[in-house]
RONU-167017 format. One record per residue (C-alpha): x, y, z. Coordinates in steps of 0.05 Angstrom, whole numbers, padded with zeros to 5 digits, always signed. Each point is the difference from the previous one (the first is absolute). Example, Ala and Ser with C-alpha at 12.3 -4.5 7.8 and 13.67 -1.06 7.14 Angstrom:
# RONU-167017
+00246-00090+00156 +00027+00069-00013 
END
This chain:
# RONU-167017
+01002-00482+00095 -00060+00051-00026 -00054-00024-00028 +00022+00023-00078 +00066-00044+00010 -00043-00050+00024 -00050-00007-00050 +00058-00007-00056 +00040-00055+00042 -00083-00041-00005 -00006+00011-00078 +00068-00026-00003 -00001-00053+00020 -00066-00012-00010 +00023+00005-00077 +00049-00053+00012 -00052-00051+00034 -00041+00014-00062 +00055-00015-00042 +00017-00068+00036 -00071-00022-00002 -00015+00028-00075 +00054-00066-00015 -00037-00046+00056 -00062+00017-00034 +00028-00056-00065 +00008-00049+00048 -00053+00005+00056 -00080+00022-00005 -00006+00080+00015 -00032-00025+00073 +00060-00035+00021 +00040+00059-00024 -00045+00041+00046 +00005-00048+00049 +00066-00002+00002 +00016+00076+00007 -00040-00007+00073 +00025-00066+00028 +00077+00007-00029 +00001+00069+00032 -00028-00028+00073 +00062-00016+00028 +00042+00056-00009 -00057+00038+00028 -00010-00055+00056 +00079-00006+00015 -00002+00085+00007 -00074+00003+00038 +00036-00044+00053 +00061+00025+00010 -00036+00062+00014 -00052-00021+00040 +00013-00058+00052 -00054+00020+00047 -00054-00050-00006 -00044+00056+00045 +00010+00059-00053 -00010-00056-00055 -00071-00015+00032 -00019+00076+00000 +00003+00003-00072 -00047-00063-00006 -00047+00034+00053 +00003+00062-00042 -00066-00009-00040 +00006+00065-00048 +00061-00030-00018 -00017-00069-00011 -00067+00021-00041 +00041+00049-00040 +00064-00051-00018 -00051-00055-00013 -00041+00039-00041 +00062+00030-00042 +00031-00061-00010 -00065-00030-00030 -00009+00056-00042 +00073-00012-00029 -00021-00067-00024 -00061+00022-00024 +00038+00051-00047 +00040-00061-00026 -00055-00040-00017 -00042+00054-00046 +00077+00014-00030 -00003-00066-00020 -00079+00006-00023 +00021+00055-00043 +00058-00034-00030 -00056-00048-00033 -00024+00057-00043 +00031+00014-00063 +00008+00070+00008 +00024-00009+00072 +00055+00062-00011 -00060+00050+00004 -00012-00034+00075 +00067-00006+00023 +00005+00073-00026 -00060+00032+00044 +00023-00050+00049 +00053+00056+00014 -00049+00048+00026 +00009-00030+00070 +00039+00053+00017 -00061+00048-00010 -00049-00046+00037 +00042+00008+00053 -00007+00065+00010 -00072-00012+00013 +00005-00059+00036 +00045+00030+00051 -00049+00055+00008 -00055-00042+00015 +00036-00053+00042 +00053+00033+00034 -00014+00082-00006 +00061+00012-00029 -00012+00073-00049 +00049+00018-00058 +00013+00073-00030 -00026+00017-00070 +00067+00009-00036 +00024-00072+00039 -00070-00035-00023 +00011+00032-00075 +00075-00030+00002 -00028-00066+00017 -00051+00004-00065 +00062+00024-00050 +00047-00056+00037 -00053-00050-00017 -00021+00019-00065 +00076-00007-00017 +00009-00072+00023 -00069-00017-00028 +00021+00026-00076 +00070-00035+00021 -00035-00066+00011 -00054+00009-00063 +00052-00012-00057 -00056+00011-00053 -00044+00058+00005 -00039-00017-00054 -00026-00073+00028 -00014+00039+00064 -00049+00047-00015 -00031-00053-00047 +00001-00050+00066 -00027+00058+00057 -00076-00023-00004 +00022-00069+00009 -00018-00042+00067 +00078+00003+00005 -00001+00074+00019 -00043-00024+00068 +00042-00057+00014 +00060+00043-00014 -00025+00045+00052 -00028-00041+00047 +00068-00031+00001 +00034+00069+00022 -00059+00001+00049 +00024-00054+00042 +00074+00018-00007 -00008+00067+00018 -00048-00027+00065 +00051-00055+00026 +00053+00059+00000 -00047+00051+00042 -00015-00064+00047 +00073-00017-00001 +00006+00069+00024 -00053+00005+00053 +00021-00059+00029 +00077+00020+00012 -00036+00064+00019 -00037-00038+00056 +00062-00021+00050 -00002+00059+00040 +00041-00038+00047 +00062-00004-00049 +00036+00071-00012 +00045-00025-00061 -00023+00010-00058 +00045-00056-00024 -00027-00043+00051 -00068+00008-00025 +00012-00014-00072 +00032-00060+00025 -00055-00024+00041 -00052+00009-00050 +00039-00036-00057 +00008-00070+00046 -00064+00004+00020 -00016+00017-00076 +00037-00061-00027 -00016-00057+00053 -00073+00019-00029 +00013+00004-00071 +00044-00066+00010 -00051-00037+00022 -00061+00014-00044 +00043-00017-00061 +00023-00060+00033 -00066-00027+00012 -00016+00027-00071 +00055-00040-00030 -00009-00060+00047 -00066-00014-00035 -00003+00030-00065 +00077+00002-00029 +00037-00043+00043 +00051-00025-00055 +00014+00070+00006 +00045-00022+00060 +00045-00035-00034 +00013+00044-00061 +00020+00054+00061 +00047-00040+00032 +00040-00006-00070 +00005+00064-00007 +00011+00019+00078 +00063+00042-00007 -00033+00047-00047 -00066-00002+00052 +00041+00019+00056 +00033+00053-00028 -00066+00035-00024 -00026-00013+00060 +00061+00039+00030 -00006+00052-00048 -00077+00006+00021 +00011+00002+00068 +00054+00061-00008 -00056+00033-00051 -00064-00004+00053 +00037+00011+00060 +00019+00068-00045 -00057+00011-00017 -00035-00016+00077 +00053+00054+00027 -00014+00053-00046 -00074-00006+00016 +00012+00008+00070 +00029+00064-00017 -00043+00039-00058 -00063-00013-00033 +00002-00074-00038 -00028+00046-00061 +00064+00042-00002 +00039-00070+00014 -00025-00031-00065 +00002+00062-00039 +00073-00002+00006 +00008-00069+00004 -00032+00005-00070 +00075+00011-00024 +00008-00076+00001 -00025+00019-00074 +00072+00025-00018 +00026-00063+00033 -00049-00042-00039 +00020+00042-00062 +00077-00019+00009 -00014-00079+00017 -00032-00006-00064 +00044+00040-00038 +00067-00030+00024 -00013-00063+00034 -00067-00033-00033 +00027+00039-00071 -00064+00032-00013 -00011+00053-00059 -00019+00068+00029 -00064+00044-00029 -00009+00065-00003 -00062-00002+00043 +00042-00030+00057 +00048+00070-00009 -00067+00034+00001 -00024-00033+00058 +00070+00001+00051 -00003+00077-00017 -00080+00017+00017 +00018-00044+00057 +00071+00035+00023 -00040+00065-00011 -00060-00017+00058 +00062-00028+00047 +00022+00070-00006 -00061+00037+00027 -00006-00048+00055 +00070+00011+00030 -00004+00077-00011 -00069+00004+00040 +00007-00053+00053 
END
């Protein structure tokens, strides 16, 4: 599987996990539903880490490996940080300006990987990136108007401090599959980094939820069949997205993985029954458009 292929199969599914938890979002607190797309998705990652690797010796190198450990702890922190300014910024009132610059992750990582891992993109590549992201960012504004108004706000920061620490947890995520020079597959890697990933994740929010929501708990269990299939569905979506980073740049990755905007588009149209604008149109196209470059020049 290339990394293109790839980086569809993660905003695939990665749609459908967002589309399971946009429901569990009505019935359990937005941390939960976080929460849950980490620990629901540790055993399938567990039950496939083990079957691949038996050999409590090879399991202990990648504990003694300390770029690896600093870079996996670091990114998975960094993932939960992202979720807890995206939940800041949904206490503003204009929090669709936010969400919107929130997008420019994919930009920031350009950067980012420059400065963390030395990773260099072309000209024509990095200018696809900025048209692919401008297209999902008018895609996600809805109202043009209220967004310009709204750009001076202290949402814009937040907005992009947001895609800040999205855009580092993915470069981390990166580095640290990156790391096991002692593992030649690339699909080994990916898997690797995402148990490793999630047994971390899992257990800050549990010790989050433990003291601060724990009738959370409860409300998850209700609902566990729906949990544990998002949790499936995020499990297939990182482990995607792990492998294709193994393989390319993560800034290419996301850039395409950006289509989950025309699966987004389709889940709303047909299965939530939402009207479509023209701005949306607007946005898939200016979006479709930078996709275009990208492939032609990579």
């Amino acid at each position: 599987m290339n990394w293109i292929i790839a980086s569809v199969v993660a905003a695939f599914f990665q749609n459908l996990r967002f589309s399971l938890q946009k429901n569990l979002n009505k019935k359990i607190s937005i941390i939960a539903s976080t929460y849950v797309r980490f620990v629901f998705a540790l055993p399938f990652s567990a039950l496939l880490f083990f079957y691949f690797f038996s050999d409590t010796e090879l399991i202990k190198s990648f504990l003694t490996n300390n770029e690896f450990i600093i870079f996996v702890i670091l990114a998975s922190a960094t993932q939960i940080i992202f979720t807890f300014i995206l939940l800041y910024l949904f206490q503003f009132s204009n929090f669709v300006i936010g969400t919107s610059l929130s997008k420019t992750e994919v930009i920031q990582i350009v950067l980012l990987e420059f400065l963390i891992l030395g990773d260099k993109l072309n000209f024509i590549t990095t200018f696809g990136i900025l048209i692919s992201t401008l297209g999902v960012i008018v895609f996600s504004v809805k109202d043009i108007k209220l967004f310009f108004e709204g750009i001076t706000s202290k949402t814009t920061l937040v907005g992009i401090l947001s895609g800040f620490f999205l855009g580092l947890s993915v470069v981390l995520f990166r580095g640290a599959a990156l790391s096991l020079d002692n593992i030649n597959s690339n699909f080994d890697k990916a898997l690797i980094t995402l148990f490793f990933g999630l047994c971390i994740q899992s257990f800050i929010l549990t010790v989050y939820l433990l003291f601060l929501e724990r009738d959370q708990f409860s409300k998850i269990l209700e609902n566990k069949v729906q949990c544990l299939s998002a949790g499936a569905f995020g499990f297939l979506a990182t482990l995607s997205w792990f492998y294709a980073f193994t393989l390319i740049q993560s800034s290419m990755v996301r850039a395409i993985g950006q289509i989950e905007l025309l699966f987004s588009y389709f889940s709303s149209k047909y299965f939530f029954k939402e009207k479509t604008k023209s701005i949306e149109l607007l946005g898939i196209f200016i979006f479709v458009s930078g996709v275009i470059i990208i492939l032609l020049n990579r």
